[in-house]
C-alpha positions in Angstrom: 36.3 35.1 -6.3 36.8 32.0 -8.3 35.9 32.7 -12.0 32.5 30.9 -11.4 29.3 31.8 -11.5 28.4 30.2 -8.1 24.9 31.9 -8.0 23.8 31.1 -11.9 22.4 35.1 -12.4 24.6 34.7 -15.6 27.5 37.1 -14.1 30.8 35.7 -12.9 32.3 37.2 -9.8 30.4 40.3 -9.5 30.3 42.7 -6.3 33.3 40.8 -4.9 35.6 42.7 -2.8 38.5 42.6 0.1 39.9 44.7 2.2 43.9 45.9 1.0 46.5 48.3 2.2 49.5 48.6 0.3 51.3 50.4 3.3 52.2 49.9 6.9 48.6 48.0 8.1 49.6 48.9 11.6 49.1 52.8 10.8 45.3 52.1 9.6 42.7 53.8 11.5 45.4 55.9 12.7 45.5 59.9 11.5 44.5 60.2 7.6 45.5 56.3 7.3 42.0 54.2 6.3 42.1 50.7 3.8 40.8 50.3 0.7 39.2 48.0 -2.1 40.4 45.8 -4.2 37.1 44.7 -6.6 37.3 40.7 -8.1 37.7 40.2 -11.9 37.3 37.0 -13.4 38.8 34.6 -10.5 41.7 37.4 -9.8 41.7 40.1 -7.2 42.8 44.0 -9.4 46.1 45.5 -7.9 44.7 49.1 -7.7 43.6 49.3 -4.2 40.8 52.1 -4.6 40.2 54.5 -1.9 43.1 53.8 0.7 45.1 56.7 2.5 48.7 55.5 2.8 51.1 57.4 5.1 52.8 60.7 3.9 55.9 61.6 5.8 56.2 64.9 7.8 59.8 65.4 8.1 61.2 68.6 7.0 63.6 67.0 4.7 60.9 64.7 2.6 60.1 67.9 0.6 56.3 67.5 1.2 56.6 70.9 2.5 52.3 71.6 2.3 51.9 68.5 4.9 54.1 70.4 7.5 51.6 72.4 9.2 48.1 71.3 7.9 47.7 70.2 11.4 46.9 67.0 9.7 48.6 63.8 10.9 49.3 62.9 7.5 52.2 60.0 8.3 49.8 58.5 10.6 51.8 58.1 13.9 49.4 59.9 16.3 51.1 63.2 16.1 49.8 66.1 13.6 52.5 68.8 12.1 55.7 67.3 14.1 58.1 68.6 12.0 56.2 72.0 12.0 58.3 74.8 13.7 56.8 78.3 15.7 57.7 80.8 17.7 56.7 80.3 21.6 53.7 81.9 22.2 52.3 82.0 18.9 49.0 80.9 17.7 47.0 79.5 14.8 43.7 78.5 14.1 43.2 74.7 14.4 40.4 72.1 13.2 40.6 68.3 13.5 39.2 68.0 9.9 41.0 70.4 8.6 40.6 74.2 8.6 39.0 74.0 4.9 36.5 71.0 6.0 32.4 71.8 5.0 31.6 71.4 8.1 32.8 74.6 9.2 30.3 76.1 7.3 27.4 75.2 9.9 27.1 76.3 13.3 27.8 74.8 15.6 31.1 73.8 13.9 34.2 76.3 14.8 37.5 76.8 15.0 40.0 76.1 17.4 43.3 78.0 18.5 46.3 76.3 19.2 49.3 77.6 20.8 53.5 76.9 19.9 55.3 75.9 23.2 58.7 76.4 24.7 59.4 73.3 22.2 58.9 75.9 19.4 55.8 73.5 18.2 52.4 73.9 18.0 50.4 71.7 20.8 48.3 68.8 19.7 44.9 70.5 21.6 42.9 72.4 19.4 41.5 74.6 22.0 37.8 75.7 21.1 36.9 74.1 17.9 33.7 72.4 17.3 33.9 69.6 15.2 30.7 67.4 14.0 29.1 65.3 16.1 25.4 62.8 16.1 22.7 64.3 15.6 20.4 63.9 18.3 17.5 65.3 19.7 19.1 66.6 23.3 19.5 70.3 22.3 16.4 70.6 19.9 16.8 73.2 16.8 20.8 72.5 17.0 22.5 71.1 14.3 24.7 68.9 15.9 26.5 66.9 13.1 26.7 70.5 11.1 25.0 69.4 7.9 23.1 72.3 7.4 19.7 70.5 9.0 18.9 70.5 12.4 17.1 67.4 14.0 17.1 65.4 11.1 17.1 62.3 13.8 15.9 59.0 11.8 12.9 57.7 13.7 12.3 54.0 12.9 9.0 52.7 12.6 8.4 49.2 11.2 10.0 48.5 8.1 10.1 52.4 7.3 13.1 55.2 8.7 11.1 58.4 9.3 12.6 62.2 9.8 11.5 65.1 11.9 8.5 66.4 10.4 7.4 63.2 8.6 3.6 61.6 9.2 3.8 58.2 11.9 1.5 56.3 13.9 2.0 57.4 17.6 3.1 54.7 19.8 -0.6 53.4 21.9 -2.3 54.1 18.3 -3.0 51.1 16.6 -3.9 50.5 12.9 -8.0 50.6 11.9 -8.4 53.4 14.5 -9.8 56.3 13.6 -7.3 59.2 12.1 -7.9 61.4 14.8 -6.0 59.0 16.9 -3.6 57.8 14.7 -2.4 61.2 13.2 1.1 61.6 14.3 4.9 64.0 13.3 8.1 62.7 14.0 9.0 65.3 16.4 11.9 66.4 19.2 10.3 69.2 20.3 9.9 68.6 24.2 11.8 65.5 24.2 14.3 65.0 27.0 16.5 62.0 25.2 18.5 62.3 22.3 15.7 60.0 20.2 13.1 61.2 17.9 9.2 60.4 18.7 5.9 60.3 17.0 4.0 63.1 18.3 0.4 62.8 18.4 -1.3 65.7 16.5 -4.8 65.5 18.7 -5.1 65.3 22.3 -7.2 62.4 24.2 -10.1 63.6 25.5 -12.9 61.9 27.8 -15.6 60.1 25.4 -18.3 62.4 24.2 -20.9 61.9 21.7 -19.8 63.4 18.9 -19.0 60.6 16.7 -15.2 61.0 17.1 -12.8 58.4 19.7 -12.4 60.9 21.6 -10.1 59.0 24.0 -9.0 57.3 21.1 -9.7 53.3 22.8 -10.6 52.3 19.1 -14.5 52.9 20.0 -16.2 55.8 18.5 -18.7 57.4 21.3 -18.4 54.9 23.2 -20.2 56.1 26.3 -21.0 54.0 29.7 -24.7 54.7 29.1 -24.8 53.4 25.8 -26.7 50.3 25.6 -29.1 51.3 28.5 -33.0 50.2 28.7 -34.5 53.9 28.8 -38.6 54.0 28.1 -40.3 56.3 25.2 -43.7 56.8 23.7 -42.2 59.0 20.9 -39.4 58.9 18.9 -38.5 61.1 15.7 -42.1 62.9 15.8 -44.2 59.9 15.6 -45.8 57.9 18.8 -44.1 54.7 20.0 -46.9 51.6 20.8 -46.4 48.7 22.0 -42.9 46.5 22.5 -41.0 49.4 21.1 -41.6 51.2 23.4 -38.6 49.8 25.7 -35.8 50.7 23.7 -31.9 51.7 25.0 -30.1 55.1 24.6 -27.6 55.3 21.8 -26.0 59.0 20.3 -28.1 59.6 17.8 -26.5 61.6 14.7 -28.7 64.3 13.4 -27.1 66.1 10.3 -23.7 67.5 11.5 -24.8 67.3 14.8 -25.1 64.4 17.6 -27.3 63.9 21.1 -28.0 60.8 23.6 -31.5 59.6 22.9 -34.0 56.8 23.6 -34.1 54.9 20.7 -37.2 52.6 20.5 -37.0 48.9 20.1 -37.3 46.8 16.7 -40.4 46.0 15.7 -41.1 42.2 15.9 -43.3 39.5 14.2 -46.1 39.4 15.9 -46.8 36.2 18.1 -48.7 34.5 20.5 -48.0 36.3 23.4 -50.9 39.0 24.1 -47.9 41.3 23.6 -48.0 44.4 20.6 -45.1 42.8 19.3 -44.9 44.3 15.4 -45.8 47.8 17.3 -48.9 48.9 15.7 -51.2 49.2 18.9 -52.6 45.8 18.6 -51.8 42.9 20.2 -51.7 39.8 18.7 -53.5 40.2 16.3 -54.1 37.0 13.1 -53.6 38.0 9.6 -55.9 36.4 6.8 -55.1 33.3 6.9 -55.2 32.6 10.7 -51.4 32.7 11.1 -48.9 34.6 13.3 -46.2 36.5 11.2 -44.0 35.7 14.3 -45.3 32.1 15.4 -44.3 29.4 12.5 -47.4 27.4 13.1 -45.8 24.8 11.0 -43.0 24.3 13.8 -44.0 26.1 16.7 -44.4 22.9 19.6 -46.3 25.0 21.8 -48.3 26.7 18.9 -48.7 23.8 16.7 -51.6 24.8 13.7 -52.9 26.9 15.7 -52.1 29.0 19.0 -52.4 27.0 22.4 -51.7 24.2 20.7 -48.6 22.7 22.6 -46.8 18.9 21.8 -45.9 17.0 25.0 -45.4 13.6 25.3 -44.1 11.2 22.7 -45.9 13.7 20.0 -43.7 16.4 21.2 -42.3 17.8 17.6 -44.5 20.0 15.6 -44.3 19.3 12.3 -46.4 20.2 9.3 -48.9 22.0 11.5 -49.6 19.1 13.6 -47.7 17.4 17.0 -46.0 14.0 15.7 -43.6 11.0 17.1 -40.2 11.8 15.2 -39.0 8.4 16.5 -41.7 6.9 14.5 -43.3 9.1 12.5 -42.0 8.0 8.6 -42.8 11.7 7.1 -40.8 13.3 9.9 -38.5 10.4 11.0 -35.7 12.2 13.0 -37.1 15.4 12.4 -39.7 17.4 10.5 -39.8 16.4 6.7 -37.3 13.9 7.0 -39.7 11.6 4.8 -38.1 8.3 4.3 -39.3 7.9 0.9 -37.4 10.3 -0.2 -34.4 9.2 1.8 -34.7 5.4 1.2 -35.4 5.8 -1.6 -37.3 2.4 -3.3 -37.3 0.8 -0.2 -39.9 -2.2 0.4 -41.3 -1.6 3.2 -39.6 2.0 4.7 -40.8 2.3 8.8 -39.5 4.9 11.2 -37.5 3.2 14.3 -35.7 4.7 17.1 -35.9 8.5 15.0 -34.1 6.5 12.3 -35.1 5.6 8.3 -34.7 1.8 8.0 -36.4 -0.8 5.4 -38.0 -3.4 7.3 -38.1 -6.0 4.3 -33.7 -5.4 5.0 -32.7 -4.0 7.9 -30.7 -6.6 10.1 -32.0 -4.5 13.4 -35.3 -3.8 12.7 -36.5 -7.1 10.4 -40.5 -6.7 9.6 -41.1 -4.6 12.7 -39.4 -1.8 14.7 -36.4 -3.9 17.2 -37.0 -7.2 15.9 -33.0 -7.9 15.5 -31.7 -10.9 13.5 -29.5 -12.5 15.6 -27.5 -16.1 15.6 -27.5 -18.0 12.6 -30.4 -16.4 11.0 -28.8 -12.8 11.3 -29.7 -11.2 7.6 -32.7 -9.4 7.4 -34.2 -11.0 3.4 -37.8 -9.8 2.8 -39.1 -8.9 6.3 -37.5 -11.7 7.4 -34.1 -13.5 9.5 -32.2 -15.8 7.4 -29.3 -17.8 7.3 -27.6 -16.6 4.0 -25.3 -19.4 4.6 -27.8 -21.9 4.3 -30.9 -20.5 3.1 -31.0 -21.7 -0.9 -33.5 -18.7 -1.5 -31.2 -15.9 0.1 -27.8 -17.6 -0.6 -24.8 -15.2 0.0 -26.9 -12.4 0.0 -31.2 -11.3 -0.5 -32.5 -12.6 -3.6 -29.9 -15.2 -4.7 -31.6 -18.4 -5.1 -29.7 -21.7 -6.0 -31.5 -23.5 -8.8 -33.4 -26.6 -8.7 -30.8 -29.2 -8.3 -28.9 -27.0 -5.8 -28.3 -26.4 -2.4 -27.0 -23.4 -0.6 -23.6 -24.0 1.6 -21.3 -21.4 3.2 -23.4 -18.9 0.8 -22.5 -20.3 -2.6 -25.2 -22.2 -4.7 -23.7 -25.9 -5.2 -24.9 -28.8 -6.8 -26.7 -31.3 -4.4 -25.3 -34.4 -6.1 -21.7 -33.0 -5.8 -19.3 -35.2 -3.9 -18.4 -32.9 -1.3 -21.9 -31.4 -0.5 -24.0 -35.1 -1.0 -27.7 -33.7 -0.4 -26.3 -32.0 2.6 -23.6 -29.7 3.5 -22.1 -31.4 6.0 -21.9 -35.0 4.1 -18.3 -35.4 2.2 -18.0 -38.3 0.2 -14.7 -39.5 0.4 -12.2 -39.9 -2.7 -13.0 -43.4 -3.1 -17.2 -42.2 -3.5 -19.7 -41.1 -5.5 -23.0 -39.1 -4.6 -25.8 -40.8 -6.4 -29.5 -39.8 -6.8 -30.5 -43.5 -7.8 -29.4 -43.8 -3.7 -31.4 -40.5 -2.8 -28.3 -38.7 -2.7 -26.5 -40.8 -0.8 -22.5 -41.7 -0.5 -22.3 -44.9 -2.9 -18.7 -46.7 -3.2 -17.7 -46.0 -6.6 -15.2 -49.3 -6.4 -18.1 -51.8 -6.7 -19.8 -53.2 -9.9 -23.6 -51.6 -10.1 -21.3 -48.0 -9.4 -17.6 -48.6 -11.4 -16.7 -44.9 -11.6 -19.9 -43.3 -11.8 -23.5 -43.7 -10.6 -25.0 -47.1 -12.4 -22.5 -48.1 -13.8 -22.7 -51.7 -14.2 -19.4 -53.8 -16.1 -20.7 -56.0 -18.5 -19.6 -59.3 -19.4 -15.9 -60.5 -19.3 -15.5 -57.0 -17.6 -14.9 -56.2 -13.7 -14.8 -53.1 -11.8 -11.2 -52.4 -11.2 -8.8 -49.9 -9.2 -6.2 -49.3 -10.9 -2.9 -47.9 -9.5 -3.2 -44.1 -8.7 -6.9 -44.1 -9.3 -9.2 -43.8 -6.5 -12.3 -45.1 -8.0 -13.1 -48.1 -10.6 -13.3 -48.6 -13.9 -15.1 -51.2 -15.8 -12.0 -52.9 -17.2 -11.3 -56.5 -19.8 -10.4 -59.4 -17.9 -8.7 -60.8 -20.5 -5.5 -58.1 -20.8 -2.7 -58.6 -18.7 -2.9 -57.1 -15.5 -6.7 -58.2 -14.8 -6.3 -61.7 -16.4 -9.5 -63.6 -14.9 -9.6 -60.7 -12.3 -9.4 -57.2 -11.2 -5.3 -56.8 -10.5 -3.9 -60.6 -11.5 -0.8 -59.9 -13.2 0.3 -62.9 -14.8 4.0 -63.3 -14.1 3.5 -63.0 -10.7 0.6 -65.3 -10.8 2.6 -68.2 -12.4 5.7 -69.4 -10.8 8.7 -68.6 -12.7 7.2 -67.8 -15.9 9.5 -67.3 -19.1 6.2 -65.7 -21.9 3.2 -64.9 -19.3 0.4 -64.2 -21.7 -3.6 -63.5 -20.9 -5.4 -65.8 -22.6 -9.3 -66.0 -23.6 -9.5 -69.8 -25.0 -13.5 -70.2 -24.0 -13.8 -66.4 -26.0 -16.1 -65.2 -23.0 -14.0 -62.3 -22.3 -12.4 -63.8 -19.0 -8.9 -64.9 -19.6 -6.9 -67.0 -17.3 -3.1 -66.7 -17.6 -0.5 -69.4 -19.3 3.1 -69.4 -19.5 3.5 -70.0 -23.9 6.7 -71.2 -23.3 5.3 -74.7 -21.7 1.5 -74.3 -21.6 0.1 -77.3 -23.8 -2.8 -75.7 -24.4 -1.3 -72.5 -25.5 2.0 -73.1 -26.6 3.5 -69.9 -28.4 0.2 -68.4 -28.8 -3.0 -68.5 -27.0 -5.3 -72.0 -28.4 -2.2 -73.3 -29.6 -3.0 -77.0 -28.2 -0.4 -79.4 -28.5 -2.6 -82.7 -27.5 -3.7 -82.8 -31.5 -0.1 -82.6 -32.0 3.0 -84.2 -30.0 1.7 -84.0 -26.8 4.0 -81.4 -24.7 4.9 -78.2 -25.3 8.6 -76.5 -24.9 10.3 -73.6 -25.7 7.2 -72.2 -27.1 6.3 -75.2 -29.6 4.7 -78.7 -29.7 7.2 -81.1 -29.4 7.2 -84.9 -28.9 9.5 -85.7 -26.2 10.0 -89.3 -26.7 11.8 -88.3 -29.8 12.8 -85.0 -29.5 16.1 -84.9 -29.4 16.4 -81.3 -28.3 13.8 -82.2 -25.7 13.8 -85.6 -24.8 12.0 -86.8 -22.1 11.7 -83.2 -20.5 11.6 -80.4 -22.1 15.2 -78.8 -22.4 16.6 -82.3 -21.9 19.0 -82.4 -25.5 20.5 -85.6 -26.3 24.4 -84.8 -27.0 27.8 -86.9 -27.5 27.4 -90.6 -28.5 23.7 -90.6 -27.3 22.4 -88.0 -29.6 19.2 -89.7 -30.6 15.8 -89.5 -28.7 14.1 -92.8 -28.7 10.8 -93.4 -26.3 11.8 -90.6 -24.1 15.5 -91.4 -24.0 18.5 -90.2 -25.4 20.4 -93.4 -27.5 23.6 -94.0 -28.9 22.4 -95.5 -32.2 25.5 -97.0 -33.0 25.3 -99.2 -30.4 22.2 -99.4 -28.5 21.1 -103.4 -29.0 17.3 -102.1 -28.8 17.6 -98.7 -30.8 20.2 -100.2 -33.8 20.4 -98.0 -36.2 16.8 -96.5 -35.6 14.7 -96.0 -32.6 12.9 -99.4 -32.1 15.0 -101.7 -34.1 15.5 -104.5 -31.9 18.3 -107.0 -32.4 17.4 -110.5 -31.4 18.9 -111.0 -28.1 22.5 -111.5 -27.4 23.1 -109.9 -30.6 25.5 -106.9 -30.7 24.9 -103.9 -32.2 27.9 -102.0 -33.9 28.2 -99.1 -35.8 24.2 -99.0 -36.0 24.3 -102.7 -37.1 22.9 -105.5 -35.6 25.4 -108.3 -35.3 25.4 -112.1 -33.5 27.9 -111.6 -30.8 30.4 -114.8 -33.1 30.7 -112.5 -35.8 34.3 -112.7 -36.6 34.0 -108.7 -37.7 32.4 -108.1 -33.9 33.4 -111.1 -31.8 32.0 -110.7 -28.4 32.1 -107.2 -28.9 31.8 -104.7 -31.4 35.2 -104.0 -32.8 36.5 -106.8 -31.8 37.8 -108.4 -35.0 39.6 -111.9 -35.6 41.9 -112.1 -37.9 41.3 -114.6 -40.2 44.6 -115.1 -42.1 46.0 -116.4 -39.2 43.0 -118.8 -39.3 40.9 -117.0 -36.2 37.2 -117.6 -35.8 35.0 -116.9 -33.0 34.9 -119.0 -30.8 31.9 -118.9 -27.5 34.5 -119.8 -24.7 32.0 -120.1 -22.4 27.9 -119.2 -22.3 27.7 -115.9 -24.1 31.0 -115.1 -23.9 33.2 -114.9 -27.8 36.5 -114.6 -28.3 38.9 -114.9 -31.6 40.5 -118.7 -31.7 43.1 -120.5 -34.0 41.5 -123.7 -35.1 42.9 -126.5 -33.3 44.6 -124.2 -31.1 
């Protein structure tokens, strides 16, 4: 009771009750006193409490003067009438129910007497009365809950609640057994418990034939005899011959009657056994075509085509009218018409081993005859024969896959013969370094060497080697006149020269081999490659022709640079032309000797402007000349001084 609809069938609350009592609960279930409903609407329990007796007071002064002698105990304390006053010694008819109650109506049900004591009230005992009780089957015919039906016991059976009288299955009966066992009432006549019981209507009976269970076992005549060998020569009117003649008693029914007879045998196909097996008086005797009805000449091992004829040995099946080997026969391999044609289907060569279909041309067990296994190796069965598919360039990976002409067969996959890893065999690798070359009859060839730079034949032509260069693992027919394989494979040319400042590759003979020279001081290739400077000045620095014997940025050496006073290169040597005696002025003007040479001047060393030495001038207003003092040596003199 929550206002939900907690079991989504579209209705909210429905058929939710409780229990309620709007009075003292203790009294319920005592006297008239019994609870009552309260029904759930919409989340919320009604107030009206339907159907509940609440207590009524007795006492003489609550005016309910009809309760005081109903002999009802209508305020529910155990005691009925209390307040109801008599005269000792009177009576009154009594009933627990109440004097007016239905009940009464049906016997057994009666009145009581009750009886007012010295107290001047009437006693609780209702003396005599009969009130309703269950209604049982211990006094059959009685009525004992006074309905107005006697024995109407419920008798449960299965899912189904049966009365007295009704149709039921009695209890050793069981379902699919004929009605005369399984006809049953609900009865309690003769019963000696208070239950009900299914009565059978027929009484079991020893087995008869009559074509009723009799002794209802589920077996309709049913008779110990039945089943037993018994001889006759006629049955029915008409003479029995032959194997029918030992047949087994059954009941017979004739119209509405039945009787135990000797029923003859079945007749049989007739067979070769010098028996009268189909019954006709004749024994064994062939029908037109020289067959047996009953022998299937076709199969029959020890009648095979014809009677007598038996299989032993390894022919022991009979099949298609003749004795065969069904481990080796191929039109009954395994068994008769097991063709293996039919089950092979468009096998090469289909054979019969071991009882078994198998294609010879395939079969890994049974390779071009019966138990010739492939085994090792050579363990695939390819056209009647054991190969190694792993090897074999006509069967490779499988029958029928052939490599082509330039191909071997390794690990089963068709690979070129001249490849690298399988070099005209499997098992030869050429390593990273190699090349597999037919010009060698596909042999391992070192693909680093001239005659094989990088491929097979490769020859480097002229002013070309075959080179490995960094990350590579086989040559290349490379220039020897590039940096990096100047004159040969790998010569790098700054770290071939020593200290270069412009490594270059040069190719001054044009024949494609270079050989390297540092431009900065190479004579022969100074700045460029063929620049020659031995047409020119003679040595080469800083990238040019220079001549160092006047080169003043490169005098003598190169780099040498004439600076301060001696800033002139003369014959390999840096000069101060100012004064240099031999360099005066110019490179290579010579004074004559002892002459000074001032200012870039040559001057005789009694020059009164240079006297003795350049600068040294005499002053001639005073009257000074120069004067040689002593060998070579000038000074400034006053005449006559």
């Amino acid at each position: 009771c929550d206002g939900l609809d907690n079991d989504c069938d579209g209705t909210v609350d429905e058929n939710i009750t409780r229990s309620c009592f709007t009075g003292d609960f203790a009294r319920v279930g005592t006297g008239l006193c019994v609870e009552g409903t309260q029904s759930c609407d919409n989340g919320v329990f009604l107030d009206d409490c339907e159907g509940e007796v609440v207590p009524i007071s007795e006492d003489s002064g609550s005016g309910n003067v009809d309760l005081y002698c109903d002999q009802l105990d209508n305020d529910c304390d155990g005691e009925a009438d209390e307040a109801c006053l008599c005269s000792p010694g009177q009576t009154r008819e009594c009933y627990t129910l109440g004097t007016s109650h239905e009940s009464l109506d049906h016997r057994p049900c009666q009145l009581g007497i009750q009886t007012c004591g010295e107290d001047a009230r009437f006693a609780q005992e209702c003396v005599g009365q009969v009130i309703p009780g269950v209604e049982s089957c211990q006094n059959p015919g009685v009525d004992n809950d006074c309905d107005g039906v006697a024995d109407n016991v419920v008798f449960t059976q299965g899912d189904d609640d049966l009365e007295v009288g009704d149709d039921c299955l009695p209890d050793d009966a069981e379902v699919g057994y004929q009605s005369f066992c399984t006809d049953g009432v609900v009865s309690c006549s003769g019963q000696t418990g208070a239950a009900a019981f299914c009565s059978p209507l027929n009484a079991r009976t020893p087995e008869v034939c009559d074509g009723i269970d009799n002794d209802c076992n589920g077996a309709v005549d049913d008779l110990s005899v039945i089943g037993d060998e018994c001889y006759v020569t006629s049955y029915d009117g008409n003479d029995v011959f032959g194997e029918c003649r030992y047949g087994t008693t059954q009941c017979v029914q004739d119209g509405p009657s039945f009787e135990l007879l000797c029923v003859p045998g079945s007749k049989q196909q007739e067979t070769c056994n010098e028996l009268d097996d189909d019954c006709d008086n004749s024994a064994d005797e062939e029908t037109g075509n020289g067959s047996f009805p009953g022998v299937q000449l076709e199969t029959d091992e020890a009648n095979c085509g014809y009677c007598g004829n038996e299989c032993s040995g390894a022919e022991g099946e009979c099949c298609d009218y003749g004795c065969v080997d069904t481990d080796t026969d191929v039109a009954h391999c395994g068994g008769c018409g097991n063709h293996c044609d039919d089950i092979l289907g468009d096998a090469d060569e289909a054979a019969c081993c071991d009882a078994g279909c198998v294609d010879l041309a395939y079969d890994d067990d049974n390779c071009g005859e019966c138990g010739e296994a492939c085994t090792g190796d050579e363990d695939t069965c390819c056209d009647s024969g054991c190969v190694d598919t792993s090897v074999d360039p006509f069967n490779c990976g499988g029958c029928g896959i052939t490599c082509g002409g330039a191909q071997i067969c390794c690990g089963g996959q068709c690979v070129e013969e001249d490849s690298p890893d399988t070099c005209g065999s499997c098992d030869v690798q050429c390593s990273d370094s190699q090349g597999c070359c037919e010009e060698a009859e596909l042999t391992c060839v070192d693909f680093t060497q001239d005659g094989n730079c990088g491929a097979c034949g490769a020859t480097c032509g002229s002013g070309s080697a075959c080179c490995v260069e960094n990350g590579e693992d086989v040559g290349a027919c490379l220039a020897l006149d590039i940096d990096g394989n100047c004159g040969g494979c790998g010569v790098s040319c700054e770290e071939t020269l020593t200290n270069p400042t412009a490594p270059v590759c040069c190719d001054n003979d044009e024949n494609g081999v270079g050989a390297c020279a540092d431009v900065d001081d190479d004579e022969q290739n100074c700045g460029e490659c063929g620049n020659n400077c031995s047409g020119q000045f003679g040595d080469c620095c800083g990238g040019g022709c220079v001549d160092v014997e006047t080169d003043e940025a490169n005098c003598g050496t190169c780099g040498h640079a004439c600076t301060g006073d001696e800033d002139a290169c003369c014959d390999s040597g840096c000069v101060d032309l100012s004064s240099d005696a031999l360099n005066c002025g110019e490179c290579g003007n010579d004074c004559d000797p002892g002459d000074l040479c001032c200012n870039g001047f040559c001057f005789a060393p009694s020059n009164p402007l240079n006297c003795g030495e350049c600068g040294n001038v005499c002053n001639t207003a005073i009257g000074q000349t120069c004067v040689e003092t002593s060998p070579d040596v000038f000074s400034c003199q006053v005449s006559g001084g």
